[in-house]
N, C-alpha and C positions, 0 to 999 in steps of 0.2 A: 754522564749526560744529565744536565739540571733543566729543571722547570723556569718559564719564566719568574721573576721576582715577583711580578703583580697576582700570577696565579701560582704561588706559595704562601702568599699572605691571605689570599681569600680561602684556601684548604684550611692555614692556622686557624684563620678567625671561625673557620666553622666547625673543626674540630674539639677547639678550646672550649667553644659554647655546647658542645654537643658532651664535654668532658663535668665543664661545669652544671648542664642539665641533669647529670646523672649522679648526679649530688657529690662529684669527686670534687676533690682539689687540686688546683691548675699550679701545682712543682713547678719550680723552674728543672728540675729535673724531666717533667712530663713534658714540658713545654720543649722542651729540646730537642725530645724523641720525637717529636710530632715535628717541629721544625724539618727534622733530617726527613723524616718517611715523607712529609709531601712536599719534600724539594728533590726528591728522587723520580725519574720516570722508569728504572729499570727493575721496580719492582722489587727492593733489597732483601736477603735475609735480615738474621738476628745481627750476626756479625759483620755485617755490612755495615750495619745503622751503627752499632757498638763501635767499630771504629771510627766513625763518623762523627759522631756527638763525641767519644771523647777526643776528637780535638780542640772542640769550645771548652770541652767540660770534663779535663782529666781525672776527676774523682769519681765520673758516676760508674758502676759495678754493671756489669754482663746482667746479673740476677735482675736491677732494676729494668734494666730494657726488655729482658724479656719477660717481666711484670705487666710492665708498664703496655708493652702488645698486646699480652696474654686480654689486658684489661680491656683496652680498645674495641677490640674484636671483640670478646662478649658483649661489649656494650654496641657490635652494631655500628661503631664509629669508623674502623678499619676494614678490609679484608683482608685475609689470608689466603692467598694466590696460590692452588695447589694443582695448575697446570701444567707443571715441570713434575720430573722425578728431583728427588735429593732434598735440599733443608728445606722448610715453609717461607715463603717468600710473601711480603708484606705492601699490598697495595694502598697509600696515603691519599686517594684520589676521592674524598668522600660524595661527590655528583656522578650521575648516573651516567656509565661509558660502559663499552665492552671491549675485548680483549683481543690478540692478535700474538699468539704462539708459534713462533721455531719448532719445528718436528727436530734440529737437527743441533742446535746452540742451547734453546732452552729462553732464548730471548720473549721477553713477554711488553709491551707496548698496551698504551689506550689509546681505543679507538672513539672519536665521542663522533659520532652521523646522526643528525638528524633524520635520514632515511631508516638505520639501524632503530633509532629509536623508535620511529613510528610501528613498528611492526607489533599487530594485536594478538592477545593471547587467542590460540583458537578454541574450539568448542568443544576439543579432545581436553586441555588443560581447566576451561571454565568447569566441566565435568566434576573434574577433579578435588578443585578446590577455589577458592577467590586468590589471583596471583598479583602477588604484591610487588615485585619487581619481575625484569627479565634480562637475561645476562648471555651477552652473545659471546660462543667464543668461535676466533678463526685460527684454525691452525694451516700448518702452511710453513715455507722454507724460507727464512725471510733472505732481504736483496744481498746483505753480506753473503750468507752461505751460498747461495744461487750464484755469487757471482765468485767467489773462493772455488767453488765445483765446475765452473765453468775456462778459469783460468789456470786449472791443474790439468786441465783437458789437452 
């Protein structure tokens, strides 16, 4: 399942800038990775993306892609989607969305609501700390499994 073209290239163009903000250097290597992670909506692992980019790009190594993540994510640039059990799954979606989890596939989807969004920190969290984002997640059986469970019936 791929992402539109037009919002592939705006994830690139903000991630690239967000790569070169951080005083990196924009590889065509790194540029690849990043190509593959936000033209995905399913959230990939490592080897996901790994197979992926080496079909443009048959020389780059496992080791870069999972550098090249490892780097991302510290910088803030990516997430690391640790809603599933099993390998880390890599969210390319750098704008603010929230999340929508399979109890039962492991399928993970964005949800971008403006209602979702609007919802304010309360005064249990203000408490706490000054909250710098907020990240919704809904878990739940998505329509495949519901309708796989319903036809085995």
């Amino acid at each position: 399942m791929s992402v539109p073209a037009e919002e592939i290239e705006r994830r690139v163009q903000a991630l690239s800038a967000g790569i070169q903000d951080a005083g990196l250097r924009l590889t065509h290597q790194r540029l690849e990775i990043v190509r593959e992670v936000a033209g995905s909506k399913t959230h990939p692992d490592v080897e996901t993306l790994y197979r992926g980019v080496r079909k443009r790009m048959p020389t780059v190594s496992l080791d870069t892609v999972y550098r090249t993540l490892s780097v991302l994510t510290e910088r803030g640039l990516i997430e690391r989607v640790t809603a599933t059990a099993g390998p880390a799954r890599y969210d390319g979606n750098p704008f603010p969305h929230h999340h929508f989890v399979c109890t039962r596939c492991g399928l993970v989807r964005d949800i971008d609501d403006a209602n979702t969004d609007a919802i304010p920190p309360t005064k249990q969290t203000d408490s706490l700390g000054e909250v710098e984002s907020i990240q919704i997640q809904y878990r739940g059986v998505c329509a495949a499994c519901r309708q796989a469970a319903t036809s085995s019936n």
